[in-house]
N, C-alpha and C positions, 0 to 999 in steps of 0.2 A: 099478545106478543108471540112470534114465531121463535121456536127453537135455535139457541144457539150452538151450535157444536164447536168445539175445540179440536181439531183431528190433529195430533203431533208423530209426524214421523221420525222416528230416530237414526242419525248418518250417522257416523264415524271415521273419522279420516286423520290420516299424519301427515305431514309433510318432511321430506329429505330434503337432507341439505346438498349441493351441486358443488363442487369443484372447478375452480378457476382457468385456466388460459387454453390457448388457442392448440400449441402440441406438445408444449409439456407436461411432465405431470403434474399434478394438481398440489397448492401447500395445502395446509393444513386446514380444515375446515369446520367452521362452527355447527353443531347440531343446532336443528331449529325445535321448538318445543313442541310438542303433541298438541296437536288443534283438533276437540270436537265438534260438532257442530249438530244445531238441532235444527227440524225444520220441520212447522205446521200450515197450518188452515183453519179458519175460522168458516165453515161451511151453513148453509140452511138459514136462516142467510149469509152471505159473507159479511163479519163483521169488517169496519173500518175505524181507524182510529182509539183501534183500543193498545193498550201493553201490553206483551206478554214477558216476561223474564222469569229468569233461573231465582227462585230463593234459597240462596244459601244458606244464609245463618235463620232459616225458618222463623221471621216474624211479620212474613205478610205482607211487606214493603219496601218498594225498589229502594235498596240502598250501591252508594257506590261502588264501581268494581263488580258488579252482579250486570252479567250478561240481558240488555232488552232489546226489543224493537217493536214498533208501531207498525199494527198491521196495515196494509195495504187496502186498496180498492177491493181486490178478490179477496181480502183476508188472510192473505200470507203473512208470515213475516218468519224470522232467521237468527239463532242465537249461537255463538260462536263462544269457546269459553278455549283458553291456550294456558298451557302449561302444566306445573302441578294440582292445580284444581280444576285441570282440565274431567276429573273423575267426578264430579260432583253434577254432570250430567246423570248420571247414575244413581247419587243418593241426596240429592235435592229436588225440592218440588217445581213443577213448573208453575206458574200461576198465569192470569188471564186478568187484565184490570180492564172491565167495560169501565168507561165513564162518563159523565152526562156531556152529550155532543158526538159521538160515534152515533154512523149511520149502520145501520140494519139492511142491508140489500135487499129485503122482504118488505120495508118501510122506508123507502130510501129518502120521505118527504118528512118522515119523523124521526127527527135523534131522539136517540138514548135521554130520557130526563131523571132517571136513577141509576146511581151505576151501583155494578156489582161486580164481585170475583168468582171467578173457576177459577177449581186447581187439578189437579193431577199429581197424585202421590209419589215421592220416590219409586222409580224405575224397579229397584231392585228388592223394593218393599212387595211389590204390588202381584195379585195373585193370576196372571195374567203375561203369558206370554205372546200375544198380539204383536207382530209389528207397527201396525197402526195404535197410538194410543189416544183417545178419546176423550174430551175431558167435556165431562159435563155435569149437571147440578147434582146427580149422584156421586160420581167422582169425589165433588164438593165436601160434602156431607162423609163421605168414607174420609177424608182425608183429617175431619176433625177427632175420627175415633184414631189413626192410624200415630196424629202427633200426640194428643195425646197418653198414648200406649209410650212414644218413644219417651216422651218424657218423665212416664216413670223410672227410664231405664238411663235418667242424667245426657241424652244425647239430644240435643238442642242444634245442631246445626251439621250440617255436609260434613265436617273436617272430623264432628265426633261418630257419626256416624260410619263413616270410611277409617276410620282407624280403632271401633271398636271391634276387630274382627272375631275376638270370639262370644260376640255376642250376638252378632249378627245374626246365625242361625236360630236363637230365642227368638230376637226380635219379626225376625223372619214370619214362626210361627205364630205371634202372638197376632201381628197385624192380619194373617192366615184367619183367625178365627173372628178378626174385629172385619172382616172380611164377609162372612157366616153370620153375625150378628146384622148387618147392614142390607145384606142382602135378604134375612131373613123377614124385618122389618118391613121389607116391600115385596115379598112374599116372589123374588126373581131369583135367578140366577146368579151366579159368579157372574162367570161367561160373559152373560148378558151385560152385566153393571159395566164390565170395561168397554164393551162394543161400540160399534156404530149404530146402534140401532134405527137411525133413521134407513142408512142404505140397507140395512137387515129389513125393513118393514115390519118392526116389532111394534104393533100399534098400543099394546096396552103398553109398554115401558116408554114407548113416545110421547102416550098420553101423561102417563106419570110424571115423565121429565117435564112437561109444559107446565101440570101442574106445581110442579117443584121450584118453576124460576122463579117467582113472585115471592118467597121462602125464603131460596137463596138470596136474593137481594138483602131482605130484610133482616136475616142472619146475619148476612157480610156489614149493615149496617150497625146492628146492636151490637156484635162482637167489638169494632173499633171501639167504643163506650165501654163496652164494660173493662178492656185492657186498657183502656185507660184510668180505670177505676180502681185496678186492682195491679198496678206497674209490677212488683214482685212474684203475681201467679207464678207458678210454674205453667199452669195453663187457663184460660178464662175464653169462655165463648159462649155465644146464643143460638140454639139450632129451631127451627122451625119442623116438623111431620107433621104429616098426615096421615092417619089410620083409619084404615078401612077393614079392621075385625078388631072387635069385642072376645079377648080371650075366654076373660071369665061368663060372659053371655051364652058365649059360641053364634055370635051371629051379626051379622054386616054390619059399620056403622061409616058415616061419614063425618070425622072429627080433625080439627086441626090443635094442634101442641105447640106451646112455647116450651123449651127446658134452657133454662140458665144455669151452667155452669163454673165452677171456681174452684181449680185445684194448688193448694200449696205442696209443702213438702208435708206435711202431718193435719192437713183438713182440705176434706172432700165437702163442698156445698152445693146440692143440685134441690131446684127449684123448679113444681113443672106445671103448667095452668093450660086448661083448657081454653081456647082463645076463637072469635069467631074465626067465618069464612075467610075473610078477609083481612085478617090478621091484623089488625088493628086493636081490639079490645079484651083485656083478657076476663076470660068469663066464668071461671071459678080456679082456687086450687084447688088442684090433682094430688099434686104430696112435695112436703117441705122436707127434706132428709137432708141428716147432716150425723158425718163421721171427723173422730178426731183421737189421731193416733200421736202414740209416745213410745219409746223404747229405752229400757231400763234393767240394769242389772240378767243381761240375756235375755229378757222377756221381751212381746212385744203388746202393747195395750192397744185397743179403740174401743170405741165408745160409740152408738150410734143411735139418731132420734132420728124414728121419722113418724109423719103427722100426715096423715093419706086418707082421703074419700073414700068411702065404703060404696063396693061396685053400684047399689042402688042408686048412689047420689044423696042418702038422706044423713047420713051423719061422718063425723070425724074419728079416727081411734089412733092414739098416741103408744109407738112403742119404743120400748128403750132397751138395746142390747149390749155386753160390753162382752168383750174377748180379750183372755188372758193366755197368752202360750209362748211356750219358748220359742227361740229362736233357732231357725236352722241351723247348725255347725258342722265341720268338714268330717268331724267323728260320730255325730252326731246327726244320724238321717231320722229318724224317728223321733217326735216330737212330741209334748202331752200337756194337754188345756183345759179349759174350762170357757163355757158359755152361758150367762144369765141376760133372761129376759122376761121382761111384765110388759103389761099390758094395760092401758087405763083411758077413762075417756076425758079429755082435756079442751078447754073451751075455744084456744088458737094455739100458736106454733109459738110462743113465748113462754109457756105456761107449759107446753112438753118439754122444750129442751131444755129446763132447771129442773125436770123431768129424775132421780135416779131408778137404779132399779128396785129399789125397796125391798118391801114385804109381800109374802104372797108370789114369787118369781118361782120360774123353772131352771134347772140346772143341767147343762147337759157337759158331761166330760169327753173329749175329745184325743181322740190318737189318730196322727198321720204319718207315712211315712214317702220321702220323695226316694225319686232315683240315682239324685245327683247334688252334691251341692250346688256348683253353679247354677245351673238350670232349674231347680226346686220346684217340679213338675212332680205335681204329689199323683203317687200310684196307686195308694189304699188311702181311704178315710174310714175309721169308726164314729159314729157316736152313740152317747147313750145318757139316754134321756130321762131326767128323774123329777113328776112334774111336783109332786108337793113337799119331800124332804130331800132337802138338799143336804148331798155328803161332806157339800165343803163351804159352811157358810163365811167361814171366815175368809175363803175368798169371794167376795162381794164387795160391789161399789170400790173399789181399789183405787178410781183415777187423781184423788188426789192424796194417796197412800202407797204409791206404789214401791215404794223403796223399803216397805216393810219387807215383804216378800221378795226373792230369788229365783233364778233359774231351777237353782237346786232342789226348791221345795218343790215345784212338780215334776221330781223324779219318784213321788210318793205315787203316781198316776201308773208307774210302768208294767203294773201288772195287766193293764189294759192290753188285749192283744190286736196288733194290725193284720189279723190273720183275715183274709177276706170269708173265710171258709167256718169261721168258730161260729158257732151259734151261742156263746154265751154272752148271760147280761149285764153280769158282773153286779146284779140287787137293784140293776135299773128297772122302770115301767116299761120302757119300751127302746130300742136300741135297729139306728141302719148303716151297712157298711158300703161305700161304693168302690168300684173298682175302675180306675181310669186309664184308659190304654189309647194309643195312637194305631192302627193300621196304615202304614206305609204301601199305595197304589203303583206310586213313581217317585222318581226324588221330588221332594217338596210338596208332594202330592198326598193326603194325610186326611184316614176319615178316623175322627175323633168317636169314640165307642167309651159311655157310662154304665157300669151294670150296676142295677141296685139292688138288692135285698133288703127284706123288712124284717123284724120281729114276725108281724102277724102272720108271714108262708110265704107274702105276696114278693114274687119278682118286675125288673122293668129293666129295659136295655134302651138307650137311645144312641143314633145311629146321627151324628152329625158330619154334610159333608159339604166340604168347600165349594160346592155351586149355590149354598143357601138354602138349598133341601134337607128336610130331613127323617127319618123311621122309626117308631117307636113301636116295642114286641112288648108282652108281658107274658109271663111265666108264672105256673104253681107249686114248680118243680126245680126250676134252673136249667130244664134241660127241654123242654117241650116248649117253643115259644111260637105266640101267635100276634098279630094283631088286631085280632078280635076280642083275646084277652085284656084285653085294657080297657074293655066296652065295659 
């Protein structure tokens, strides 16, 4: 199947209201409402008979009131949205419903016998300021990291999004970095990911997108099932990749992924299996993780199993972590925790997650501190790491105890310093501090910089930046950095 593009260009227009008669002057006249108007192309081939519409209230299907049209022979079509939601050109997705029976101008003798969706992210989310916007099976795939990110942040549709304005600028950023994440995955550009890459003549990312369609269907398929399955998620979906590098190898592979995901408000379930070429069969798991968070008495709790293949392929190893720390407060930017974790080998994923952390765990105490409450963009992290006596056994295993303990009691923590600079260990084994800063290029333009130091001398800088590239230095010193250090 040939490449589908989605090219969306974005009008904007009002309309005045006119004044009545022939030489008098005019009575009084009604304003008429602000009319946006969008206008695309289904290009390579030109798609025919597919929908495209505005999704306002973000759940993926035309509902009433939500601006569509059927594209055309050439793959036009035109979405007109008037009045006060005339903004939600701006903070809603566009989506693309292929369906079975639309023709392919590339196959004009074969309709579509699966359908599937493109989307294109909120306008004002997205890291890309192109007048042309392009919506294609990356796009796709970005736009499931981008919802849900927003729906951590309670904004579920156009109206919350356009009147959360001071959150906008977080959200801004976050989708900025889930941006970096996606793009890094396929080893391209920002830039690129919005573009046109066919009339760019970008043959590796054309190739990629082709291979992505057959993905994207299958996504857009299992996704309807599993929200169906899970009506309450905050967000539920099935994403299909393809990877082509073995991190822990360092060396080429050609794999395909299923990950089924299931977000509530207090549990994260992500499921991820190796699955053939042709996505049909899945052909081992990869790793069963699951987190489940509480918040109590100023604290905030999770707990996390996960059950993951050992890079060879020959065995399984179950681990189990929980995290205890206060909660940020407006007096309150500096924060102080505790982390326990073990490690054991478990026969399946039933058998880890009744999993706790037991005996034999490591203990690591933890102080952060943000810049802001709202934003709670942590600046400095310590920890320090203590792997066979733990200072604080009695906090352990807490999650169905946790009303014992308080906020207050890890104020016993505070002698911990978030000084990025202290080289103490305060009687730990081993202890590292990071230091997290933004670099501002241009507005909204932001390369993310982690410095880390270790115990053992060793420094590392990584250098993330919003095209999906990124630079990693190491240091002996904190002051002489190379990247040959890191060999």
């Amino acid at each position: 199947m040939k490449l589908k593009l989605i090219s969306i260009a974005l009008m904007a227009g009002g309309l005045s209201a006119c004044g009545g008669g022939g030489g008098g002057s005019s009575s009084t006249s009604t304003p008429v409402a602000q009319t946006k108007t969008l206008q695309g192309v289904a290009i390579d081939g030109y798609i025919s008979g597919a929908t495209a519409f505005l999704d306002i209230n973000y759940n993926g299907v035309l509902d009433e009131g939500e601006p569509s049209s059927i594209t055309d022979d050439e793959g036009s079509y035109e979405l007109s949205l008037t009045g006060s939601n005339s903004d939600c050109m701006d903070y809603a997705p566009i989506v693309v419903n292929v369906p079975v029976g639309a023709i392919d101008a590339d196959s004009p003798n074969s309709p579509i016998t699966e359908p599937y969706q493109l989307i294109f992210p909120p306008v004002m989310t997205v890291s890309s300021n192109q007048e042309i916007k392009s919506t294609t099976p990356l796009t796709t795939v970005l736009w499931n990291e981008i919802q849900a990110d927003l729906y951590k942040g309670g904004l579920n549709s156009c109206s919350a999004l356009k009147q959360a304005v001071n959150t906008q600028n977080s959200i801004i950023q976050n989708v900025k970095e889930h941006d970096f994440r996606i793009a890094n995955r396929y080893n391209i550009a920002v830039e690129d990911l919005y573009g046109d890459f066919v009339k760019a003549q970008n043959t590796e990312l054309y190739d990629l997108a082709q291979k992505m369609m057959p993905a994207i269907k299958k996504s857009y398929q299992e996704t309807k099932e599993i929200q169906k399955e899970n009506p309450t998620a905050q967000q539920a979906y099935v994403d299909y990749y393809w990877q082509h590098w073995d991190y822990s190898k360092k060396n080429e592979i050609n794999k395909w992924y299923k990950v089924k995901t299931v977000m509530t408000a207090d549990k994260l379930i992500v499921i991820e299996h190796e699955v053939s070429a042709d996505l049909q069969t899945e052909l081992v798991l990869s790793e069963h993780f699951e987190r489940n968070g509480q918040k109590k008495n100023g604290l905030e709790y999770d707990k996390e199993a996960s059950f993951s293949l050992s890079s060879d392929g020959a065995q399984y190893s179950c681990s189990v972590q929980e995290t205890i720390k206060q909660q940020v407060q407006p007096n309150s930017l500096t924060t102080f925790g505790v982390m326990n974790r073990a490690g054991s080998q478990q026969p399946d994923w039933e058998s880890c997650s009744r999993q706790d952390v037991g005996e034999g765990f490591m203990q690591t105490l933890t102080a952060d501190i943000v810049g802001d409450y709202k934003d709670q963009f942590t600046q400095v992290q310590a920890k320090f790491n203590f792997e066979n006596n733990a200072p604080h056994p009695e906090w352990v295993d807490l999650g169905d105890t946790l009303n014992s303990v308080s906020r207050g009691d890890f104020d016993a923590l505070s002698y911990l310093s978030v000084d990025f600079n202290d080289n103490a260990s305060y009687g730990s084994d081993s202890w590292n501090r990071h230091k997290y800063a933004y670099i501002e290029n241009t507005p909204f333009d932001y390369t993310q910089t982690i410095t880390s130091r270790y115990s053992q001398g060793n420094w590392t800088k990584g250098y993330y930046y919003q095209n999906g590239t990124s630079r990693f230095e190491c240091s002996d010193d904190g002051v002489n950095w190379s990247k040959e250090s890191c060999e």
